[in-house]
BAMAR-459682 format. One record per residue (C-alpha): residue number from 1; chain; x, y, z; residue in one letter. Coordinates in nm, 2 decimals. Each point is the difference from the previous one (the first is absolute). Example, Ala and Ser with C-alpha at 12.3 -4.5 7.8 and 13.67 -1.06 7.14 Angstrom:
BEGIN
node k=1; c=A; east=1.23; north=-0.45; up=0.78; r=A
node k=2; c=A; east=0.14; north=0.34; up=-0.07; r=S
//
This chain:
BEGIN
node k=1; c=A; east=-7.49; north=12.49; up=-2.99; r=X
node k=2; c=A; east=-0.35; north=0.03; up=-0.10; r=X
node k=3; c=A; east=-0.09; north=-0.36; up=0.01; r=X
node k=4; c=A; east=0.14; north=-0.04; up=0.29; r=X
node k=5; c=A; east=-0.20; north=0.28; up=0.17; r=X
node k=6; c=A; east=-0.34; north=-0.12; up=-0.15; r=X
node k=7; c=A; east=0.11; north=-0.34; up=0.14; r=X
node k=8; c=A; east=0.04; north=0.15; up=0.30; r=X
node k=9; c=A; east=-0.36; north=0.16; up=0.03; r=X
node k=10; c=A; east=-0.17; north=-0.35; up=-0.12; r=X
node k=11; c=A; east=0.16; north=-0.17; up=0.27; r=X
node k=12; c=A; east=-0.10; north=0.25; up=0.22; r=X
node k=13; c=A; east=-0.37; north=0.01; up=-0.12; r=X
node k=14; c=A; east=0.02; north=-0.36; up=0.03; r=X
node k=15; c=A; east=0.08; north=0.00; up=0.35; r=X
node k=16; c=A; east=-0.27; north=0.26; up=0.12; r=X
node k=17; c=A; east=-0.25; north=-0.21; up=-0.20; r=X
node k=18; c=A; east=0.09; north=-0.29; up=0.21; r=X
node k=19; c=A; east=-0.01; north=0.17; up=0.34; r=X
node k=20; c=A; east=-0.35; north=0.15; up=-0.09; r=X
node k=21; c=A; east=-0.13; north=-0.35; up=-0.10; r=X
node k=22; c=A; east=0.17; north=-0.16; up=0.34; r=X
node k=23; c=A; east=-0.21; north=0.30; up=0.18; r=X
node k=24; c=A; east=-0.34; north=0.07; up=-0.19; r=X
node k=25; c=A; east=-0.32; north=-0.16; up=0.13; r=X
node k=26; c=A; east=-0.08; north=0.02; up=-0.34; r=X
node k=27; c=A; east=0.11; north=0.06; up=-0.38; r=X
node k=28; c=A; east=-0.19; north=0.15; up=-0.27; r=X
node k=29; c=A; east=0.12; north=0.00; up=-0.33; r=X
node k=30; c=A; east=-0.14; north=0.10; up=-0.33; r=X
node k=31; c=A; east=0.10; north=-0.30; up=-0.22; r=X
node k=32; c=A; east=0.05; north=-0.39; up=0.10; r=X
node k=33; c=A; east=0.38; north=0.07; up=-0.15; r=X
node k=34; c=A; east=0.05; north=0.23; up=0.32; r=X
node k=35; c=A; east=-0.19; north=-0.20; up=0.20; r=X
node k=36; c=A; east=0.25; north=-0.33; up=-0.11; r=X
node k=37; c=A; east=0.30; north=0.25; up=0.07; r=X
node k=38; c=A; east=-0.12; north=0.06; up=0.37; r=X
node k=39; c=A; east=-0.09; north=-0.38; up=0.11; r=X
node k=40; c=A; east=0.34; north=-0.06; up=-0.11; r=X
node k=41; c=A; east=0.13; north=0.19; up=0.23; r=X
node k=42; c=A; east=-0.15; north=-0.18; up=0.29; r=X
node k=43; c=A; east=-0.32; north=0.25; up=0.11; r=X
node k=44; c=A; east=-0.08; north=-0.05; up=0.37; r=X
node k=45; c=A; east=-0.38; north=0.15; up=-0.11; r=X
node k=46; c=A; east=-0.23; north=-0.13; up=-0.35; r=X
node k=47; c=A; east=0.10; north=0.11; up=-0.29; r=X
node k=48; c=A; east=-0.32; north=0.12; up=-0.25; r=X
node k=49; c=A; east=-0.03; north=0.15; up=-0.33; r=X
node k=50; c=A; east=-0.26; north=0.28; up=-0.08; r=X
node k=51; c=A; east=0.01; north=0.03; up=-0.36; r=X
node k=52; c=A; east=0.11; north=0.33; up=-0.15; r=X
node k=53; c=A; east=0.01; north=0.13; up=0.41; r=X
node k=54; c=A; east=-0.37; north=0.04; up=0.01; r=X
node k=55; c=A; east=-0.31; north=-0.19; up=0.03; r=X
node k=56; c=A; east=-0.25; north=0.18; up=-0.16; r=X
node k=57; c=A; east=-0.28; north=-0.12; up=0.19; r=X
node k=58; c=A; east=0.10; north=0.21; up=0.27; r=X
node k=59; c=A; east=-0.08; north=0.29; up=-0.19; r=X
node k=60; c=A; east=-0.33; north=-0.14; up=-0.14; r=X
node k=61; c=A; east=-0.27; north=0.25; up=0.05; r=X
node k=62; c=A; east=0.25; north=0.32; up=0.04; r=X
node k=63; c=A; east=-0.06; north=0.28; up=-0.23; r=X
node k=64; c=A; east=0.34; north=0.12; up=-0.20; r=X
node k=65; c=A; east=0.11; north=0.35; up=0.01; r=X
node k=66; c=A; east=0.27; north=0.07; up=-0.23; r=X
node k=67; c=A; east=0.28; north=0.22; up=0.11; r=X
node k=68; c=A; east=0.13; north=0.29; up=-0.18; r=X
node k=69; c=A; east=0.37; north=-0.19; up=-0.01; r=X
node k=70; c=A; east=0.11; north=-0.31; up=-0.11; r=X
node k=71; c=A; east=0.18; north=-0.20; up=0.24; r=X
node k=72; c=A; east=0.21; north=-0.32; up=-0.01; r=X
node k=73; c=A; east=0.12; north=-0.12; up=0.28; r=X
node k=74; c=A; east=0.24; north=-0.31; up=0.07; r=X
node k=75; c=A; east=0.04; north=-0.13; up=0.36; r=X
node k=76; c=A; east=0.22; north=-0.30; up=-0.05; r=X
node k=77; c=A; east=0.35; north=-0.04; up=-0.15; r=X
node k=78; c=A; east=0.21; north=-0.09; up=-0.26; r=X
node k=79; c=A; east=0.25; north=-0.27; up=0.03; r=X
node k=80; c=A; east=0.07; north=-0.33; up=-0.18; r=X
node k=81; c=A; east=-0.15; north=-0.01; up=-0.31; r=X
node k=82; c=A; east=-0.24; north=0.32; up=0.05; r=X
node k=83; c=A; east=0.10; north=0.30; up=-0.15; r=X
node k=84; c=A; east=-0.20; north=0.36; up=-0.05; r=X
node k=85; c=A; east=0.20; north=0.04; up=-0.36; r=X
node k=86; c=A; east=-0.32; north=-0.11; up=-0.20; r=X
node k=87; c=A; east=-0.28; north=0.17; up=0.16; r=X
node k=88; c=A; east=0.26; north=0.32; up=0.04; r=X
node k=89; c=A; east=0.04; north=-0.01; up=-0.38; r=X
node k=90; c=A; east=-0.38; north=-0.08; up=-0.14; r=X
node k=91; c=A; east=-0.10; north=0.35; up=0.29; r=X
node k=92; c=A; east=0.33; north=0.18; up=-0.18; r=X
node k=93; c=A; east=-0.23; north=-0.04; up=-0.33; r=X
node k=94; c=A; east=-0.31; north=0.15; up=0.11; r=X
node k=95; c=A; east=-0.06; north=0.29; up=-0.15; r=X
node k=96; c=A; east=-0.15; north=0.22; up=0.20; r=X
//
């Protein structure tokens, strides 16, 4: 029953992905892999990769101030072949 349920949220995933990429003026992604999985679904808009989601020379001449918390934050998804498991489990060995 499990299978089938995580089947079910794929597809589902699947099919929002496509009706954002029928809709967005434009796509951003952070790898040419994502990029690849959103011209596939026929974008209306371009499709361009920013590297790691940033382009550091937009931040060139800002001075850092480090935070008192660490932060990690994820804004995309995981479907396909994607999954959180290995980054979850190297962050469960942090001792700190």
């Amino acid at each position: 029953m499990s299978r089938l349920l995580v089947r079910a949220k794929e597809q589902g995933q699947h099919g929002v992905a496509a009706v954002v990429a029928r809709g967005a003026d434009a796509i951003v992604t952070v790898s040419d892999a994502i990029s690849e999985e959103m011209r596939a679904r026929a974008p209306r808009g371009n499709v361009v990769t920013i590297a790691n989601g940033a382009d550091f020379d937009d931040f060139a001449g800002l001075r850092y101030v480090p935070g008192e918390r660490f932060r990690i934050t994820h804004a995309g998804s995981f479907f396909g072949q994607r999954s959180p498991r290995p980054f979850l489990t190297a962050l469960a060995r942090v001792d700190g």
